[in-house]
C-alpha positions in Angstrom: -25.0 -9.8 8.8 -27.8 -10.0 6.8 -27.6 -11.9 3.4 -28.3 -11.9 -0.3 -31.2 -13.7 -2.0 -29.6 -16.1 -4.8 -32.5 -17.7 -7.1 -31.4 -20.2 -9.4 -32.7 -23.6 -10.7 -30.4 -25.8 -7.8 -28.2 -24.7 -5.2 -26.5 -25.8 -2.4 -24.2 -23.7 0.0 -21.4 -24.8 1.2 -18.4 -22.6 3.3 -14.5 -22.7 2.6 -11.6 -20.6 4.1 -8.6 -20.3 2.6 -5.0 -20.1 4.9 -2.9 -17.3 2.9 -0.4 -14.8 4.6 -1.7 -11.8 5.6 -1.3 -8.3 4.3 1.2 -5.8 5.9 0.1 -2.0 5.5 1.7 0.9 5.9 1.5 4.5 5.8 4.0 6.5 3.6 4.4 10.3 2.9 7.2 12.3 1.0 7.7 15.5 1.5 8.7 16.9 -2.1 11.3 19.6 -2.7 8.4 21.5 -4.4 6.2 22.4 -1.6 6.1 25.7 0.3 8.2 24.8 3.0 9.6 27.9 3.7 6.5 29.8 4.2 6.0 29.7 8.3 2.4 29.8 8.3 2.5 26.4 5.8 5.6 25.0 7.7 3.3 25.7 11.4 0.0 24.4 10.3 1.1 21.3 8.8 3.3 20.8 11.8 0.1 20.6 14.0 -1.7 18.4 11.3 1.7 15.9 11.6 1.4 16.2 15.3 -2.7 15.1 15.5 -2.0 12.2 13.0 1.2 11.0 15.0 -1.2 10.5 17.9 -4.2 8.6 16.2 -1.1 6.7 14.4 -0.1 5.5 17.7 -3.7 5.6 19.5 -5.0 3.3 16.7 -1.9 1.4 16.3 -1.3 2.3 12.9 2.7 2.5 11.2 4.1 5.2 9.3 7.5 6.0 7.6 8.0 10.0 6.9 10.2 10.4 4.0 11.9 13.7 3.8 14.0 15.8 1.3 15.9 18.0 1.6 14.0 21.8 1.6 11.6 20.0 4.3 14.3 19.0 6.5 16.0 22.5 6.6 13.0 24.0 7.3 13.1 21.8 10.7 16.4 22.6 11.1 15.6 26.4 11.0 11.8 26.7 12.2 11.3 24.3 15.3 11.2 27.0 18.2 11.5 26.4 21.6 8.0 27.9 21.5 6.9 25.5 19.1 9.1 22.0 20.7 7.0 22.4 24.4 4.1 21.3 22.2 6.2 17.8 21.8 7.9 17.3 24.5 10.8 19.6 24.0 12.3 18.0 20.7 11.9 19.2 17.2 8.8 17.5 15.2 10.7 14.4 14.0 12.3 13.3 17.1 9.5 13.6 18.8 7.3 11.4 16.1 10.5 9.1 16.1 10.6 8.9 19.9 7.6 8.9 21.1 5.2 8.3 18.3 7.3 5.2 16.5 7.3 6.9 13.3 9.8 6.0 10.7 12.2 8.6 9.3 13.7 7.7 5.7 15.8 9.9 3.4 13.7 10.7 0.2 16.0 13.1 -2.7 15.6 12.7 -6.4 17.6 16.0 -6.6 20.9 16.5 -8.4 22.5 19.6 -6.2 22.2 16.9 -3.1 22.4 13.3 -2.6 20.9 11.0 -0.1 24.5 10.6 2.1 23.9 14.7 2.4 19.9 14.2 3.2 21.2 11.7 5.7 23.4 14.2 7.0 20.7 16.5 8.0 18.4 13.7 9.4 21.3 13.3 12.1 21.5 16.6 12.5 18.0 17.0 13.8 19.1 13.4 16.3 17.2 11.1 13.8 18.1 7.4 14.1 20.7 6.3 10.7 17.8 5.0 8.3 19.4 1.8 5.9 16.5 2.3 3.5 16.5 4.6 0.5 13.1 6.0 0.3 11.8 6.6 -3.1 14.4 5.6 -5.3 14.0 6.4 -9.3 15.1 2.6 -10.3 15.6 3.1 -13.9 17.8 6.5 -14.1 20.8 5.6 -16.1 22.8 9.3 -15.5 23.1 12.2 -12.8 24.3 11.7 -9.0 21.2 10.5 -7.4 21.5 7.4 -8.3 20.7 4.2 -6.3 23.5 1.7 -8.2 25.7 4.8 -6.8 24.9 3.7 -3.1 25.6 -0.1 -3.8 29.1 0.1 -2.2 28.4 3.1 0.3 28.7 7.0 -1.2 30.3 10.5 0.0 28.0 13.4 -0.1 28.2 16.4 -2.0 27.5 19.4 0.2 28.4 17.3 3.3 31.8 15.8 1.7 32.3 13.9 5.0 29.0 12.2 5.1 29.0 8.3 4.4 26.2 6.2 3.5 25.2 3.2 2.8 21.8 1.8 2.7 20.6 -2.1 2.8 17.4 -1.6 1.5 15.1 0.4 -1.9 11.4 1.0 -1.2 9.4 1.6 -4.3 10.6 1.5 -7.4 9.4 5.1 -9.4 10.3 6.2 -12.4 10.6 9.5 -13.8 7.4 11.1 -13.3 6.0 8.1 -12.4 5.2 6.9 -16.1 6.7 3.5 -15.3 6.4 2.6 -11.3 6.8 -0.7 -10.6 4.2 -1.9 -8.2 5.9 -5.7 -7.4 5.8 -7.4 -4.4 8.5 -8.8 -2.6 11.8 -8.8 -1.8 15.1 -9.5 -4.3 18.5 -7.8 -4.8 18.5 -5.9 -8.4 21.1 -6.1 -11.3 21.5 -2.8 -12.5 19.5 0.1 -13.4 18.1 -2.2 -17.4 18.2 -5.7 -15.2 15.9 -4.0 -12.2 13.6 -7.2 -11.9 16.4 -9.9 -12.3 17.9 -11.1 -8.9 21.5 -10.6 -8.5 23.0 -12.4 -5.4 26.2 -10.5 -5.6 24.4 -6.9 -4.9 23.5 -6.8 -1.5 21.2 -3.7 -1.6 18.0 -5.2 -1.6 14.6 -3.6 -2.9 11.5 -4.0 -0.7 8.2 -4.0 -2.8 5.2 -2.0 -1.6 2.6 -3.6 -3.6 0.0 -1.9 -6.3 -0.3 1.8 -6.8 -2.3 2.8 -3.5 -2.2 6.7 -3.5 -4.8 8.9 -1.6 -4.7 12.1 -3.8 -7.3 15.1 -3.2 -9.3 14.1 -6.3 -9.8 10.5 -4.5 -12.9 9.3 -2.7 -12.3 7.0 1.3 -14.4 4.4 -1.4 -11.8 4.4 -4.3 -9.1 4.0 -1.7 -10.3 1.6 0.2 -12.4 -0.2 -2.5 -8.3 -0.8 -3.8 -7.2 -2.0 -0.5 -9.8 -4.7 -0.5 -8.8 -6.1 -3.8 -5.3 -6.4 -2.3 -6.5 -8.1 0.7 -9.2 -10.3 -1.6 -6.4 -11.8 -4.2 -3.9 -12.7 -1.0 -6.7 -14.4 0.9 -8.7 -16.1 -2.0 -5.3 -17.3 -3.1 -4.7 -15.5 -6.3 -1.8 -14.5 -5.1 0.9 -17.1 -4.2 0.5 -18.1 -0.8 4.4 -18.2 -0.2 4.6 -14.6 -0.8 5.3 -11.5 1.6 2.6 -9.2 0.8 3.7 -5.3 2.0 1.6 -2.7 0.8 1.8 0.6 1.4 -0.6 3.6 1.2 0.6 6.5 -0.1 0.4 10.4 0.9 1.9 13.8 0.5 3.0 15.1 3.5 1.9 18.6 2.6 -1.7 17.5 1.4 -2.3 17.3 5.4 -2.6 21.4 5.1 -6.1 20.5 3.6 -8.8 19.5 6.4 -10.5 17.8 4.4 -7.7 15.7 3.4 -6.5 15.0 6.5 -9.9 13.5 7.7 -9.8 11.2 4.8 -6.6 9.7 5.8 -7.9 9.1 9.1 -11.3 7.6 7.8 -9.2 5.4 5.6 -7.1 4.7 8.1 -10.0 3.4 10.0 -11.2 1.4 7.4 -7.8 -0.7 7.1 -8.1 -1.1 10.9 -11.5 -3.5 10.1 -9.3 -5.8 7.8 -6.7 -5.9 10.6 -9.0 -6.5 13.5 -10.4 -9.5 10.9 -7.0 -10.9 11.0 -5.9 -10.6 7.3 -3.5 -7.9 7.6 -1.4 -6.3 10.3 0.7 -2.5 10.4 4.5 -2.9 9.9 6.8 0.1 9.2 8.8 -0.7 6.8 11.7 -1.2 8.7 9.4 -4.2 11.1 8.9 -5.7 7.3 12.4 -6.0 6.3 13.4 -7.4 9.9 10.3 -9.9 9.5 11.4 -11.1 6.3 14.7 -11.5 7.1 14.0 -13.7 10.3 10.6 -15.5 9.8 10.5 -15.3 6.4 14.2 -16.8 6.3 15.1 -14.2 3.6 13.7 -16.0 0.5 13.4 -14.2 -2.1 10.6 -13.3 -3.5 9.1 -10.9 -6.1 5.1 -10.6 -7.8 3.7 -8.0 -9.4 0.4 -6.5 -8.9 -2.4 -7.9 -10.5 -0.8 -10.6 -12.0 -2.7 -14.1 -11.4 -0.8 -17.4 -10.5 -4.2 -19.4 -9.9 -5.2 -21.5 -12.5 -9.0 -20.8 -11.6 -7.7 -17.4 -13.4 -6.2 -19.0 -16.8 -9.9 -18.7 -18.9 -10.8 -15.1 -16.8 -12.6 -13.7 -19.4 -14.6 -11.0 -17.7 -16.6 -9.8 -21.1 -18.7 -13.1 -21.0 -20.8 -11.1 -18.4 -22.5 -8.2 -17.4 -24.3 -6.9 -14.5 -27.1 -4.7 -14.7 -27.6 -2.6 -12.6 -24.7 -2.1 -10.9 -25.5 -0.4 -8.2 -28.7 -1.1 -7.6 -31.5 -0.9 -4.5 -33.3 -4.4 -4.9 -32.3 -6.7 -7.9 -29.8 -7.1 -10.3 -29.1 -9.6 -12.9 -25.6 -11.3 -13.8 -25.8 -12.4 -17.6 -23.4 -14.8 -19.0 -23.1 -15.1 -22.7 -22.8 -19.1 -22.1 -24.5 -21.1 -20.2 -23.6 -22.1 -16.6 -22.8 -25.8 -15.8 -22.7 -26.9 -12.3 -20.7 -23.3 -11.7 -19.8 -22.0 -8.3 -20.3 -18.7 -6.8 -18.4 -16.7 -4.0 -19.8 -13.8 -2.0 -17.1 -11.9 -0.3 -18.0 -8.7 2.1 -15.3 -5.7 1.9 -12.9 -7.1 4.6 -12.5 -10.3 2.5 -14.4 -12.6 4.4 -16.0 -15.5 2.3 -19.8 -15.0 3.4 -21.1 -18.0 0.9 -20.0 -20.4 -2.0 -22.7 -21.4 -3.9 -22.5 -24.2 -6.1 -24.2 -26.0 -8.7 -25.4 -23.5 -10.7 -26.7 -23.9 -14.7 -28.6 -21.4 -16.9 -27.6 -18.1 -18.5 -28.9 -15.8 -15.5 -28.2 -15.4 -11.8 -31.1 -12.9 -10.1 -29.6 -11.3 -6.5 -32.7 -9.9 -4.9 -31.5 -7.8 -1.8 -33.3 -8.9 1.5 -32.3 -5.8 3.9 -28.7 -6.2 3.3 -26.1 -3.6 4.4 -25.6 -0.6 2.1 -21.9 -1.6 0.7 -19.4 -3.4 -1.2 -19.4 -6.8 -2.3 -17.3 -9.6 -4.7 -18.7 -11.9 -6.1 -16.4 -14.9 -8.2 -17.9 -17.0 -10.8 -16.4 -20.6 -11.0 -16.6 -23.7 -13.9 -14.5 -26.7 -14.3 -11.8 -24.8 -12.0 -11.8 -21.8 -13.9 -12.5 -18.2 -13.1 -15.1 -17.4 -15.1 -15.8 -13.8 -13.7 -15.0 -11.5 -11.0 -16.5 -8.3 -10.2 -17.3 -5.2 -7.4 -21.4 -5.3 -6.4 -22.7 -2.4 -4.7 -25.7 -2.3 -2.7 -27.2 1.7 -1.8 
């Protein structure tokens, strides 16, 4: 690839790669009680749209865990035709992405009418494998049926009286419409519903972490997505993030969005886009269901538990991104990087947008660094100011 001009009054360049763990993505979609499930002309075209993913899913070796409530998952039960199950193989829509695609099937109910044993009881109606993960728990509800601290010990259903459940595992972590998600990291057995962060030994239902609020809505651009999955991807491999940690992160969808064209083909194009990072060897696809099992054996089970965005280097104790500014930002040819102090014997790193260190630059003094582009790439960039071991400034350069 072609590089960068630096100018400044001494240089040198050296090269450094960091060993961190890698990045495990995933693909998650609910399918919300809301949605116009019981129209058959919705219910049909998204079925093909979750039929053409499935297969570049499995083409490009990319995971995915459908999370379904309840109105969705009667609307299987009542719609999936013979007509319509020669188009997969003779089974109805989730067997067949379960099957033969290697989706993940998890029960998904924030409903008061129902509880997860009865969404459980329809999955295994439609010969869905018995999920152990509760898929979009609400972790901070303190009243109502739907509760997660109700599943601790195993629960009846309501409509399906007979129907037992009891999971092992809590993906997520939303709140109430989702005012208070918690986007952690991790692994780690919760206290209680006002104790969700502190690690209680004696509860054996254990929440998985999916990592920072990555949602593809249709307001969002394939360059905000992915532009978020690179930082993710950056702070693991630059070592922001500690490098004991198990880093899961998942990237959200609503299933019925796929209706939309347009949406659909940025899933795929994001999709794509993750597939560089994984072909560089800093992140690999795990459902959520290969995480948990990965944790528990290499991993040994540790627990562990980090919240997005949070810093543990001490290169990021002075960060004090305000001390500079870049102007312009994007630009075509030049820009400037001012600092409001001058520079002594600082550092700068380069990253490209699959995280891969292209230069560090050292030495550097004065007030201002002058990037001249020499026929670089159009694209996105990091750079990482450095003094005395502390992060001085890090920031997104685009080139167009």
């Amino acid at each position: 690839m072609k590089k960068l001009n630096f100018f400044f009054i001494l240089m040198s360049i050296t090269y450094s790669y960091i060993c961190q763990p890698v990045v495990y993505f995933n693909f998650i979609s609910h399918d919300e009680d809301t949605g116009p499930w019981n129209s058959t002309n919705y219910y049909t075209g998204d079925r093909a749209k979750l039929v053409s993913l499935a297969n570049y899913f499995q083409n490009n070796g990319i995971t995915f865990n459908l999370q379904s409530d309840w109105l969705y998952l009667t609307n299987v039960i009542s719609k999936e035709t013979p007509q319509l199950m020669s188009t997969t193989n003779n089974k109805n829509i989730l067997k067949w992405m379960v099957e033969d695609k290697g989706v993940e099937m998890d029960p998904h109910s924030h409903e008061n009418s129902y509880i997860y044993p009865d969404i459980v009881k329809l999955m295994d109606s439609l010969g869905l494998p018995e999920s152990k993960l509760i898929g979009g728990s609400l972790y901070n509800e303190m009243n109502g049926l739907n509760l997660w601290t109700n599943l601790i010990n195993g629960q009846y259903g309501v409509i399906f009286p007979d129907k037992f459940w009891q999971p092992d595992y809590l993906m997520g972590g939303g709140s109430k419409m989702h005012v208070a998600d918690l986007n952690y990291y991790g692994f780690w057995n919760p206290k209680d519903t006002a104790n969700y962060l502190t690690h209680d030994p004696n509860n054996h239902l254990r929440h998985i972490g999916t990592g920072c609020e990555i949602k593809i809505y249709d307001t969002s651009t394939v360059v905000e997505v992915v532009s978020k999955i690179n930082d993710v991807v950056n702070n693991v491999q630059n070592a922001y993030y500690p490098s004991n940690g198990f880093y899961l992160q998942t990237i959200f969808f609503g299933h019925g969005d796929l209706n939309n064209i347009e949406f659909y083909n940025k899933i795929i194009a994001i999709a794509d886009s993750v597939n560089i990072i994984v072909d560089s060897g800093k992140a690999q696809w795990k459902t959520l269901k290969q995480a948990y099992t990965l944790w528990e054996t290499v991993y040994n089970a540790q627990m562990f538990q980090w919240e997005c965005g949070n810093i543990s280097n001490s290169i990021f104790e002075n960060y004090k991104k305000d001390n500079f500014a870049v102007f312009p930002n994007p630009f075509t040819l030049q820009t400037n990087i001012n600092s409001d102090h001058i520079l002594h014997n600082a550092t700068l790193t380069l990253t490209n947008s699959n995280g891969q260190i292209l230069e560090k630059i050292k030495n550097i003094n004065g007030q201002t660094i002058i990037l001249s582009r020499n026929q670089l790439e159009n694209g996105l960039y990091f750079i990482n100011i450095e003094e005395n071991n502390n992060l001085l400034f890090h920031n997104k350069i685009v080139l167009e």
